[in-house]
C-alpha positions, 0 to 999 in steps of 0.5 A: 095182550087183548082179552074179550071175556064173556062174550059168546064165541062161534071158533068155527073149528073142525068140531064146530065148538060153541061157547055161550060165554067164553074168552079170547086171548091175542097176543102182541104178535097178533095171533090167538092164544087162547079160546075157551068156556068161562072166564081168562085164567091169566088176568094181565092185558087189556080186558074186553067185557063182550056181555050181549056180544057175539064173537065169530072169525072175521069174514071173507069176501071171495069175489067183488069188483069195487070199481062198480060202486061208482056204477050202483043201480044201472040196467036194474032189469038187465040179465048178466049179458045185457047188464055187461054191455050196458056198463062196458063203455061207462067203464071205459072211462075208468081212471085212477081216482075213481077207482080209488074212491070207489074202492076206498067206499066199498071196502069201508062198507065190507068193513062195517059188515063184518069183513076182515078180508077182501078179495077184488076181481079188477080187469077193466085197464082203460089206456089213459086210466092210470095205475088202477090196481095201484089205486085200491091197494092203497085204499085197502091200506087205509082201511085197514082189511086183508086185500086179495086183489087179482089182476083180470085181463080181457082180451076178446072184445066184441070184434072177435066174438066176445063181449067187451068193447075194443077200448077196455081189452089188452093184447094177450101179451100185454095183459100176460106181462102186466099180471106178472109185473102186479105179482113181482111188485105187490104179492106177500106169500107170508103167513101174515100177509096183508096183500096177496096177488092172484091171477084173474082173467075175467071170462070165458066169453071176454078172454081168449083160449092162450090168455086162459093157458097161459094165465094158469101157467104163470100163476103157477110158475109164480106160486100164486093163485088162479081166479075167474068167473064161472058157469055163472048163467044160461048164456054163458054155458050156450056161448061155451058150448057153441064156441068151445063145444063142451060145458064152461067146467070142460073148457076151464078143466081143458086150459088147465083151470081146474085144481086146489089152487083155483076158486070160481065165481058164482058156479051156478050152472053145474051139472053132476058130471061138472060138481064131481069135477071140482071136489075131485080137483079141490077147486073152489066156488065163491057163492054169490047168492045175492047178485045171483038173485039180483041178475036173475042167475039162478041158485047154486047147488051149495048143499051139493058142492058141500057135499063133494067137498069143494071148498065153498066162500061167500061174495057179495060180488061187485056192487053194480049186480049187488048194491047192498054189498053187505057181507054179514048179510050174505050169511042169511041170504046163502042160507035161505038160498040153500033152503030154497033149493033143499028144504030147511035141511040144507044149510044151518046157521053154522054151515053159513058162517063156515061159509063166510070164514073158514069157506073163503079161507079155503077157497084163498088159500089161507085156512091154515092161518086164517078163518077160525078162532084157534090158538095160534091162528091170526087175530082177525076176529068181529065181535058182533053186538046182539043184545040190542032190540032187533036180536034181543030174546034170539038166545042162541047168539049164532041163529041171532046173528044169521037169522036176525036183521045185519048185527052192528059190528062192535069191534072188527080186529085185523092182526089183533088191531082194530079196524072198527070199533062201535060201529064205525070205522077207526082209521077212515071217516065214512061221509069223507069215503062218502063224498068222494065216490059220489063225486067220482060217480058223477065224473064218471056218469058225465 
């Protein structure tokens, strides 16, 4: 047993309860047993002084695509269509290793930012590139973090219309079989589970009409969840219109892609008719403020997704359109975003954590387990240090954390086990993680 004690503590439960000195309990089985104001009644376990700390949910990163850390800071001043052609044939050389040391760097990184849970958006499947997806599980197990990696799929390549070059497209069938084959061997449907597989075909514009179908079929055929990229730009909702002749919503909604078992990335682009649509079926949005801003996307309409009651997660998105990949950071960002749009009104420091727990626990289908601090729930808890010089003075240890500079993480718990501590990783040793992406970036960009 684990005891933190005082120790101010954000629970992100249905009532927004607050304790400016507070403890928490977790059991052996790596669950909470107890939350609440002052100090522990039983006395036994190990004792935690969380004095000058502040205690949130662990965050969840709802979209990201970690093979593009090896691929940071290229095409800059590109939109989203001329950033993807640019990178499409670099990405054509993707192999195993590579994407293994990327994903091993890039999750370390969310960890260091206060991420307990990733998920990955891979569909770029190189014929000679080996087992890829295989590649960033086995990074996520030793990093240590709750992995929700997708299997994407793109099967449109520039001769029929689409986007990607013919190199890193599949046939239908193959990118079909493929994805049930990943689900079969990886996915956990355990309330603990550590590794969970979803269905991702990458795009309206880099997938055809029967992979989208047929994608939602199996994944509801195998109980798993559906993910892919949405309404995210202008040239997106034109290609949708002139292909499909309705809004990217209408299309998704058309091939059975709308529902509570589905999140969307980005969600930029939506009308009125579009954003009633989602919070009618539960569909889910991964906010994406800062890529958004980055390729210049535009400012999603959260203040009016929250109000529809569509479920709303944080991403920090894939890190050649996000180069900071700083989830806790993202906090700030989607709040000043929100306000950008609406106002000082639109969002509080609470609404954006919400956004970066119970938000993507929702949107992953985890909020039952995950996303809150409340007894019974996982252990998977940042205990954020604030007494330091950049924060100190901030009383309000939740403003402290949203509105001030990123917070070192002093302990990150998965299940109840430590996965950083003092702010550095416990079970991978950053310049290690380090040298091995910058290598991989150099092979690849050679």
């Amino acid at each position: 047993m684990i005891v933190i004690e005082n120790v101010a503590i954000a629970t992100v439960d249905q009532k927004d309860t607050y304790h400016p000195s507070g403890h928490v309990v977790l059991g052996d089985d790596g669950r909470i047993d107890a939350v609440g104001a002052g100090p522990a009644l039983d006395k036994s376990g190990e004792r935690l002084d969380g004095s000058g700390c502040l205690v949130t949910p662990g965050l969840i990163n709802t979209h990201h695509h970690l093979y593009q850390w090896a691929t940071r800071g290229l095409a800059v001043d590109e939109t989203l269509f001329g950033w993807l052609t640019t990178l499409y044939p670099i990405w054509g050389r993707l192999d195993a290793e590579i994407v293994g040391a990327s994903a091993a760097a890039g999750l370390g990184q969310l960890a260091l930012s206060g991420c307990t849970l990733s998920m990955d958006h891979h569909y770029v499947f190189p014929r000679d590139g080996g087992d890829v997806l295989g590649a960033e599980i086995e990074a996520a197990r030793r990093i240590g973090l709750r992995f929700h990696p997708t299997r994407g799929s793109m099967d449109l390549s520039e001769k029929d219309g689409g986007l990607p070059p013919d190199n890193v497209v599949e046939t239908t069938d193959e990118a079909l079989a493929a994805t049930e084959r990943a689900i079969d061997r990886w996915h956990d449907p355990s309330p603990d589970a550590m590794l969970q597989i979803a269905v991702a075909p990458c795009s309206p514009f880099s997938v055809t009409t029967r992979l989208m179908a047929e994608a939602a079929t199996l994944a509801r055929r195998k109980g798993v969840r559906l993910h892919t990229h949405l309404a995210e730009t202008d040239d997106e909702d034109e290609f949708c219109r002139k292909q499909f002749g309705c809004t990217p919503v209408e299309y998704a909604e058309r091939v059975g892609w709308l529902g509570d078992d589905v999140w969307l990335a980005h969600g930029v682009h939506l009308d009125d008719s579009a954003i009633e649509r989602l919070g009618a079926t539960g569909t889910g949005v991964a906010h994406c403020p800062s890529s958004n801003a980055r390729l210049g996307a535009g400012m999603a309409r959260v203040r009016d997704l929250l109000d529809h009651a569509v479920p709303v997660g944080l991403g920090v998105d894939g890190a050649a359109s996000q180069e900071v990949s700083h989830l806790g950071a993202e906090l700030r960002q989607a709040l000043y975003t929100a306000r950008l749009r609406g106002g000082p009104k639109a969002m509080t420091a609470r609404e954006a954590l919400r956004l970066g727990t119970m938000g993507g626990a929702r949107c992953l289908g985890r909020e039952d387990h995950l996303g809150s601090i409340e007894p019974g729930k996982l252990a998977d808890l940042v205990v954020w240090r604030l007494d330091g010089p950049a924060h100190d003075g901030i009383d309000d240890r939740l403003a402290a954390l949203v509105f001030g500079p990123p917070a070192p993480v002093e302990l990150s718990l998965v299940g109840g086990r430590p996965v950083v501590r003092r702010g550095e990783l416990v079970h991978a040793d950053v310049e290690t993680l380090q040298r091995a992406a910058a290598a991989a970036h150099r092979r690849l960009l050679t």
